[in-house]
C-alpha positions as CSV (number, residue, x, y, z in Angstrom):
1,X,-124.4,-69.7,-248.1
2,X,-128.6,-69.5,-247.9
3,X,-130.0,-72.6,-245.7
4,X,-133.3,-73.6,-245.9
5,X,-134.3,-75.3,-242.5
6,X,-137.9,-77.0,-242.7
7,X,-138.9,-78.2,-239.6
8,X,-142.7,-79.3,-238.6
9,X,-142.1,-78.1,-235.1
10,X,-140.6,-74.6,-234.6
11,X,-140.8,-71.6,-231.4
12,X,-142.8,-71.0,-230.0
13,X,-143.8,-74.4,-230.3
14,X,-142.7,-76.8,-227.6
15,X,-141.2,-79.6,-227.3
16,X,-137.8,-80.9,-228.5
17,X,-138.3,-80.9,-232.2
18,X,-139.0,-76.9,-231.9
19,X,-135.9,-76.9,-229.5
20,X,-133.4,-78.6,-231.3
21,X,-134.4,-76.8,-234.7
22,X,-134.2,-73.6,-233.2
23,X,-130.8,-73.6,-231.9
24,X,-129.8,-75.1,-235.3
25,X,-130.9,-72.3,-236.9
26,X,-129.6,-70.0,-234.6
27,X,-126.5,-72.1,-234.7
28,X,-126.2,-71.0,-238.2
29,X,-126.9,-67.8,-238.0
30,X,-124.5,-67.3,-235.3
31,X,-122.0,-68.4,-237.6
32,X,-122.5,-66.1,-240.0
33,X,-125.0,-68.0,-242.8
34,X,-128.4,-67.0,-243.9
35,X,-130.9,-68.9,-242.6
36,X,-134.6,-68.8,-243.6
37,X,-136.9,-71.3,-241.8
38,X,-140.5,-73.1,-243.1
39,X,-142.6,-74.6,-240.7
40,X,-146.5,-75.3,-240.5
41,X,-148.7,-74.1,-237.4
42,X,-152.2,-74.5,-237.0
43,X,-152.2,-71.1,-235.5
44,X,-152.7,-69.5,-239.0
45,X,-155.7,-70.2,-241.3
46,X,-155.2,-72.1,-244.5
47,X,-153.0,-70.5,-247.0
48,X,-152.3,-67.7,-244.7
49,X,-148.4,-67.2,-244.1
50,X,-146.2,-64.7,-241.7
51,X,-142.9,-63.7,-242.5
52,X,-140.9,-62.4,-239.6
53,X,-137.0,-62.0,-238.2
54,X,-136.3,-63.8,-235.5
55,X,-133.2,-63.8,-233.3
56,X,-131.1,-63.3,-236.6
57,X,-133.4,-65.8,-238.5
58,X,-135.8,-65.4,-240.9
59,X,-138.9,-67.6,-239.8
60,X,-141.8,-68.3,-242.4
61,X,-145.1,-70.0,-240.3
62,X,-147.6,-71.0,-243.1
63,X,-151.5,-72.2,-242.0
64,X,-152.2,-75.9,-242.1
65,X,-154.9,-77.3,-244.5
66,X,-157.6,-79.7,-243.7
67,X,-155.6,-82.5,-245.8
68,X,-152.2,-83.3,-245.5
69,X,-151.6,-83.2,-248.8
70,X,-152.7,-80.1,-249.6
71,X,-150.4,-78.5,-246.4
72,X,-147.2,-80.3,-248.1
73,X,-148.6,-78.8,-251.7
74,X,-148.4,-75.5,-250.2
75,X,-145.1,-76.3,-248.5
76,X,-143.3,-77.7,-251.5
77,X,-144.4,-74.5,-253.5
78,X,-143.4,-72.0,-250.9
79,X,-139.7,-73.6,-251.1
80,X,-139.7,-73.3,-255.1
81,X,-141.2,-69.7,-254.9
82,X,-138.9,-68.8,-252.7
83,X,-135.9,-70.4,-254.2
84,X,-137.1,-68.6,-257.1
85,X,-137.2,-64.8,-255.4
86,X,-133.2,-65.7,-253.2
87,X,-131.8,-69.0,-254.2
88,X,-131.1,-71.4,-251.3
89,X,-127.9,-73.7,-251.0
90,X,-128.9,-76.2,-249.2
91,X,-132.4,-78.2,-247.7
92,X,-131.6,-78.8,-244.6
93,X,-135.0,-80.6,-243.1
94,X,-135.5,-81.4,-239.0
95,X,-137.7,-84.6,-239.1
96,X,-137.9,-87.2,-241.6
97,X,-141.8,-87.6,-242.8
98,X,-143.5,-84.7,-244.2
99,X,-140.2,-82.1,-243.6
100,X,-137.8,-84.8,-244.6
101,X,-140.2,-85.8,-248.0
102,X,-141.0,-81.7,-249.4
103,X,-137.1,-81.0,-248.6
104,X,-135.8,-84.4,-250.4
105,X,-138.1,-83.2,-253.2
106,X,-137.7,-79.7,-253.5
107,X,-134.1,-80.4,-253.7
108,X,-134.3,-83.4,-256.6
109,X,-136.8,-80.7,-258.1
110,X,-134.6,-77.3,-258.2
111,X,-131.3,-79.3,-258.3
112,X,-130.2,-78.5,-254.8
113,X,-128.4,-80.8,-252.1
114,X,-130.4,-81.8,-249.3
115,X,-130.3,-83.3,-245.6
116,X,-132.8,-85.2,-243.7
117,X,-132.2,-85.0,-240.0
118,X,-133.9,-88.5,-238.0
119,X,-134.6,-87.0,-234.8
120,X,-136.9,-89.7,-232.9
121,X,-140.4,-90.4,-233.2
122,X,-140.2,-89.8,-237.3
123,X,-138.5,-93.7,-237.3
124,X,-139.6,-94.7,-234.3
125,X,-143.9,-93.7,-235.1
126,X,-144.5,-92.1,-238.1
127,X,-143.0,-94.9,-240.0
128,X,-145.6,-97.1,-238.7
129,X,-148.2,-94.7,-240.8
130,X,-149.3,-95.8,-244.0
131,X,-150.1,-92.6,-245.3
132,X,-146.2,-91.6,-244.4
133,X,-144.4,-94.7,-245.1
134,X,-143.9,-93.7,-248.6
135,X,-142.9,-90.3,-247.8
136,X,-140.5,-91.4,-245.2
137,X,-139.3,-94.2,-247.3
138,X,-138.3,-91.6,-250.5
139,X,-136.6,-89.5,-247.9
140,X,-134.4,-92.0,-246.8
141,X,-133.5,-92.9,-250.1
142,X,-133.1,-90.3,-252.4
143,X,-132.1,-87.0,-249.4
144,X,-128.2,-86.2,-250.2
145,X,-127.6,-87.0,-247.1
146,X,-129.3,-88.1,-243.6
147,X,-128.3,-87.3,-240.4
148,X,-129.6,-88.7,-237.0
149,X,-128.9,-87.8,-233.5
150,X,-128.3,-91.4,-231.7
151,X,-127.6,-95.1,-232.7
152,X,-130.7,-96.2,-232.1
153,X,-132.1,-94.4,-234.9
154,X,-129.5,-95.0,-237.1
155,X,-130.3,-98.9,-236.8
156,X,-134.2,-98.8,-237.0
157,X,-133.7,-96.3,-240.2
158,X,-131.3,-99.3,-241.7
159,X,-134.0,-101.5,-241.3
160,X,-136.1,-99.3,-244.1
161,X,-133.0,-98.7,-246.1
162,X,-129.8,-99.6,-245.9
163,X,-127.3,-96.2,-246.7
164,X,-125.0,-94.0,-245.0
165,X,-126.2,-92.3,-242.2
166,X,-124.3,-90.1,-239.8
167,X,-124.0,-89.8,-236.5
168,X,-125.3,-85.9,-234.9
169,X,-125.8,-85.7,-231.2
170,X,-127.6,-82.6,-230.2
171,X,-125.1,-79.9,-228.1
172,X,-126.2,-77.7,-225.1
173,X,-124.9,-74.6,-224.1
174,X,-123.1,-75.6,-220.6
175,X,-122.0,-71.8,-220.1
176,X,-125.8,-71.1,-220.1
177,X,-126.9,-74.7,-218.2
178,X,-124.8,-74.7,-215.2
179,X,-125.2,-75.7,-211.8
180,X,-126.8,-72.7,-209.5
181,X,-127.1,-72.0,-206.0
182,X,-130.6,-73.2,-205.1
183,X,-133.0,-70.5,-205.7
184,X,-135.5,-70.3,-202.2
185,X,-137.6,-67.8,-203.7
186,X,-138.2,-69.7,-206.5
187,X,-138.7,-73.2,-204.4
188,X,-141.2,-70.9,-202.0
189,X,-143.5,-69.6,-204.8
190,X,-143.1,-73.3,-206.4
191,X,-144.6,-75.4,-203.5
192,X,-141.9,-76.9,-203.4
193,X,-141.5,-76.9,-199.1
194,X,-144.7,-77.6,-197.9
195,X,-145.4,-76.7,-193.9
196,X,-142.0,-75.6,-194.6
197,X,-140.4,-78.5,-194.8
198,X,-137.2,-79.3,-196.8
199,X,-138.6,-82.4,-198.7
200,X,-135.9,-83.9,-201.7
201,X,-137.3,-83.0,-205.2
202,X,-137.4,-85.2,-207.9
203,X,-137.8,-83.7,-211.6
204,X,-138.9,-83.9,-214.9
205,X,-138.3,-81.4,-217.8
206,X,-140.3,-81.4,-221.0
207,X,-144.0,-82.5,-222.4
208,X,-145.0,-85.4,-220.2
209,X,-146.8,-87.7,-222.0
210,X,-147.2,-91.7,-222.1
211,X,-143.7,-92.0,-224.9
212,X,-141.8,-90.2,-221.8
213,X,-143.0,-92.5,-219.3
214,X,-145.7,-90.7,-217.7
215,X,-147.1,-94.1,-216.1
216,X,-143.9,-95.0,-215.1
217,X,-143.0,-91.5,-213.8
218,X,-146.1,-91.1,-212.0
219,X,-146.2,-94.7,-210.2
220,X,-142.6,-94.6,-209.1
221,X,-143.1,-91.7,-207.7
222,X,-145.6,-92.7,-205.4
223,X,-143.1,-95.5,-204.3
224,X,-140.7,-93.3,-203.3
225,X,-142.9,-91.1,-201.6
226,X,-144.3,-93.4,-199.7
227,X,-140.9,-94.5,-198.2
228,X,-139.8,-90.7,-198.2
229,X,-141.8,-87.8,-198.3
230,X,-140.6,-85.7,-201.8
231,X,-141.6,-83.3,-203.8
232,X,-141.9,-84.5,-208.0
233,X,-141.6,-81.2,-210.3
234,X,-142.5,-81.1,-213.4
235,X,-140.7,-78.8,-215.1
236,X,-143.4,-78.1,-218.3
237,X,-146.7,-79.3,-218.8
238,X,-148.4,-82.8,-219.5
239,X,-150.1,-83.1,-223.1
240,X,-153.3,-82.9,-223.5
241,X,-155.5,-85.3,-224.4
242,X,-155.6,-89.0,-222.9
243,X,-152.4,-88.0,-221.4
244,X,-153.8,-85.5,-219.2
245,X,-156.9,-87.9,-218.3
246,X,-154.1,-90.0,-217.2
247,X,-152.0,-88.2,-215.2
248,X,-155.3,-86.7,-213.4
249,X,-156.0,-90.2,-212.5
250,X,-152.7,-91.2,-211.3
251,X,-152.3,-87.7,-209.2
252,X,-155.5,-88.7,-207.9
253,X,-154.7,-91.9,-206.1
254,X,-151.1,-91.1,-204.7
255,X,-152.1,-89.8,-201.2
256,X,-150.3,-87.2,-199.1
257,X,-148.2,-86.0,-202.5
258,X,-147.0,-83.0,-203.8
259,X,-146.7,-82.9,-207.3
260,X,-146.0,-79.4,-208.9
261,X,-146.6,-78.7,-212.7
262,X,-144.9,-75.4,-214.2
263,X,-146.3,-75.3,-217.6
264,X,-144.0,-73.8,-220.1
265,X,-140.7,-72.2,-219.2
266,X,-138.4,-70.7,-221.0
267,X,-134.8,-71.9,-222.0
268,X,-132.9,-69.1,-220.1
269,X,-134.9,-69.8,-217.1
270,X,-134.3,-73.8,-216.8
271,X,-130.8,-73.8,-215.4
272,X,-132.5,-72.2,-211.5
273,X,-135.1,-75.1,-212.1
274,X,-132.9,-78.0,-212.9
275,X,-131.0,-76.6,-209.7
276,X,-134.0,-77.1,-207.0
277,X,-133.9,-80.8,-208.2
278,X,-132.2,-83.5,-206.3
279,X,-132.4,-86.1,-208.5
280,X,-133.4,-85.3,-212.7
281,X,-135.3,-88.5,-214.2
282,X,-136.4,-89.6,-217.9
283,X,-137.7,-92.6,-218.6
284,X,-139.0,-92.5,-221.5
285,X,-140.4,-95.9,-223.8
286,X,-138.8,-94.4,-226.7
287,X,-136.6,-91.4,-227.7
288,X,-134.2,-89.7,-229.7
289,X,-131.4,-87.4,-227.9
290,X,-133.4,-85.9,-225.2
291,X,-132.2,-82.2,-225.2
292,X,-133.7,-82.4,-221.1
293,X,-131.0,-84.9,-220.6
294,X,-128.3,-83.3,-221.7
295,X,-129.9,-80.2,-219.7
296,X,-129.4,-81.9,-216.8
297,X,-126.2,-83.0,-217.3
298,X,-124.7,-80.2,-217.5
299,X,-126.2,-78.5,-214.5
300,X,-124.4,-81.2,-212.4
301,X,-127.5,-83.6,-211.8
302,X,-127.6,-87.1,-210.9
303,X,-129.8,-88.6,-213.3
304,X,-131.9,-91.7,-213.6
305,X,-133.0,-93.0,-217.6
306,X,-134.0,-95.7,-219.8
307,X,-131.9,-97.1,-221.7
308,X,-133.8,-96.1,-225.1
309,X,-132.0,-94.3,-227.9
310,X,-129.7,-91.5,-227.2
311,X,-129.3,-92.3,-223.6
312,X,-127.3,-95.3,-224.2
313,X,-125.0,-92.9,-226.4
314,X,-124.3,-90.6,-223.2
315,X,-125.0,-92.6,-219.7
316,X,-122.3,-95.0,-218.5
317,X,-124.3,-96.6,-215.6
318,X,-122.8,-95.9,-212.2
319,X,-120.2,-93.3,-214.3
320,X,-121.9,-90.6,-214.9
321,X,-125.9,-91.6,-214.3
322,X,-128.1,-94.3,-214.0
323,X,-130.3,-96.8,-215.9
324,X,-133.4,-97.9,-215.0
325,X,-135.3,-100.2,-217.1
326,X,-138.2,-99.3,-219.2
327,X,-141.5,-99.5,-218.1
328,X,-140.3,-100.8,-214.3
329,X,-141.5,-98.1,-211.8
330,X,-140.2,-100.8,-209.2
331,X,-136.4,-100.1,-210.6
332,X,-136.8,-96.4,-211.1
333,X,-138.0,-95.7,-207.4
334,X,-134.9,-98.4,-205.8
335,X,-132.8,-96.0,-208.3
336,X,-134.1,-92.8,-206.8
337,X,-134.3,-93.7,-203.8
338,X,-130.7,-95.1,-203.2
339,X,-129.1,-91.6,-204.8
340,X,-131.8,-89.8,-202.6
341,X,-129.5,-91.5,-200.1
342,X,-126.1,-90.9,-201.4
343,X,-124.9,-87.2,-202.1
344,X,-121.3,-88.0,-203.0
345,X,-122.6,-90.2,-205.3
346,X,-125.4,-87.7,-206.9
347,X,-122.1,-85.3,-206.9
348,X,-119.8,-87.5,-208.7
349,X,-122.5,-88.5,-211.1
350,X,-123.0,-84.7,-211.6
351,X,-119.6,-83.6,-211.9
352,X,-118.9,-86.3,-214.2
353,X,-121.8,-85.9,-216.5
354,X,-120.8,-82.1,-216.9
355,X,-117.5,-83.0,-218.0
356,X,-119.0,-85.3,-220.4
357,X,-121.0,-82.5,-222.0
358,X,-118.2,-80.5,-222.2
359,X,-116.1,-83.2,-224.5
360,X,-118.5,-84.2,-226.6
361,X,-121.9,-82.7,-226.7
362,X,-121.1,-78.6,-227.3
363,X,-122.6,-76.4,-229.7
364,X,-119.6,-75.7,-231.8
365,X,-119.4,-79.7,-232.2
366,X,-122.8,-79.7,-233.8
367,X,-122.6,-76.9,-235.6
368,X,-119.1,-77.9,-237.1
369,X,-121.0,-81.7,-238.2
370,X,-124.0,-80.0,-240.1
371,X,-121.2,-77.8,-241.4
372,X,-119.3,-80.7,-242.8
373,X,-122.3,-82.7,-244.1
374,X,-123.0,-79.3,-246.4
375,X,-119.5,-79.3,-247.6
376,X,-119.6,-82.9,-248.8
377,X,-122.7,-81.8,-250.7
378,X,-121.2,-79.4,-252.2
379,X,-123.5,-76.1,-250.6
380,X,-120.4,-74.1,-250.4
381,X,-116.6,-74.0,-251.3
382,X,-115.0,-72.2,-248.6
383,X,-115.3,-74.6,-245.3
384,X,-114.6,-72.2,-241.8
């Protein structure tokens, strides 16, 4: 079986979009299918386009244009050209506005089946765009099938059009995200112990920005450091843009702080990171299935979230993490602060959110569901 897997965000672009359709593919690949990848980058000039194996998968990167229109033109024929050249089996298409419209097209077009997978901000943003309403809106209802990866999504998309849509969380790797001995080096060369003291570190993984609570992030923090001395790592980078003019700001006015920003690390290198925290946090406004959470999770860390979108699919509150509510730095620094003073309980959270991984968000689980969804569709015959 071929797979086409268009995805507006792909490595080495970052955030979770390029994550999650990454280890899809790779997913795939693993398991023996051909995978061929489409995904736009402003890296490349108009028109221009790179071919290139990668980790098993074939990767196409086409240059953006100046209109949109013209970019999903040049996208749409690039499927049909190529589906002319080595016939695909399925559309398979990671985001649900421009992805989801060219792969819901294509495939009406060549006579293909085809999936949309919802992944967040494609429901929860884009819809709100009138110039990608209508494309969201003929994705929805003529895809094959759609796929999201947590409740919340599933109910918004209802509210645009009411069909069957199935229920794929995102998996992690918990052989490769696993709790580690804390790394000193690694904490030294960080920042992480000013004047050498041991300070309790409090962290974030992914693109900071305001949709991951940056205000919230930033102003709890300064609550809890100013009842106890911590450390707040940032595990990534903050966007650029207002967001950074933000965050500057806030930095700015939180005295006696030590706030540490990585910038981009790779995904074998997060596990000794996610270790050096004492407490993992994500509270986000909106979201999808954060893959950081998940992260976490499985390397054993007590974490604090928002009860927005996939969260509420995977923390039991008290079980196995805790809520704080959005957009209440007051809550999220009490939260902190009272695990900050609890180790049994940061462990138990830990241990239990691991397990939780384990059951029900692996790899294998998610690659078996996309599996399925291609079977109903008829993409292949002979089911693993």
């Amino acid at each position: 079986m071929k797979i086409a897997l268009l995805t507006e965000k792909y490595t080495p672009d970052i955030g979770g979009l390029a994550i999650s359709s990454e280890r899809l593919a790779r997913l795939l690949s693993s398991a023996g299918y051909e995978v061929h990848v489409f995904s736009p980058t402003g890296s490349l000039p108009p028109s221009e386009q790179r071919t290139l194996p990668s980790n098993g998968v074939v990767v196409t990167r086409f240059g953006t244009r100046k209109r949109t229109d013209d970019t999903l033109v040049d996208w749409f024929d690039l499927i049909v050209e190529e589906h002319a050249c080595e016939p695909f089996d399925v559309l398979h298409a990671y985001f649900l506005a421009q992805a989801g419209f060219i792969a819901t097209l294509a495939g009406r077009f060549l006579n293909i089946p085809s999936v949309v997978s919802i992944r967040g901000n494609d429901i929860e943003r884009a819809a709100f765009d009138p110039a990608r309403f209508s494309h969201i809106l003929f994705a929805l209802q003529h895809a094959g099938a759609v796929s999201a990866n947590a409740q919340d999504l599933i109910r918004k998309a209802h509210a645009f059009h009411e069909r069957e849509i199935i229920l794929l969380p995102n998996g992690v790797d918990a052989e490769r995200f696993q709790a580690l001995k804390k790394n000193t080096l690694l904490a030294q060369r960080l920042g992480l112990q000013p004047g050498g003291a041991i300070l309790p570190v409090i962290g974030f993984v992914g693109e900071l920005r305001e949709k991951k609570g940056l205000r919230t992030l930033l102003n709890g923090y300064a609550q809890i450091n100013q009842r106890r001395p911590s450390v707040l790592l940032i595990v990534g980078e903050v966007r650029r843009g207002e967001d950074r003019l933000l965050f500057d700001t806030l930095c700015a006015s939180i005295p006696q702080s030590t706030i540490v920003e990585t910038g981009y690390i790779p995904l074998a290198d997060l596990p000794a990171y996610y270790s050096l925290m004492d407490v993992f946090v994500h509270p986000s406004v909106r979201d999808g299935m954060p893959n950081a959470l998940l992260e976490a999770l499985a390397c054993k860390r007590a974490v604090v979230v928002t009860p927005v979108g996939g969260s509420k699919d995977t923390i039991e509150d008290g079980v196995n993490g805790v809520f704080a509510a959005v957009n209440d730095s007051e809550m999220l620094a009490a939260k902190v602060l009272a695990l900050l003073e609890d180790s049994e309980l940061r462990a138990k959270l830990g241990a239990n959110g691991r397990a939780l991984v384990i059951e029900r968000f692996t790899p294998q689980k998610e690659l078996e569901a996309n599996l399925k969804i291609y079977q109903q569709l008829g993409a292949f015959n002979n089911f693993p």
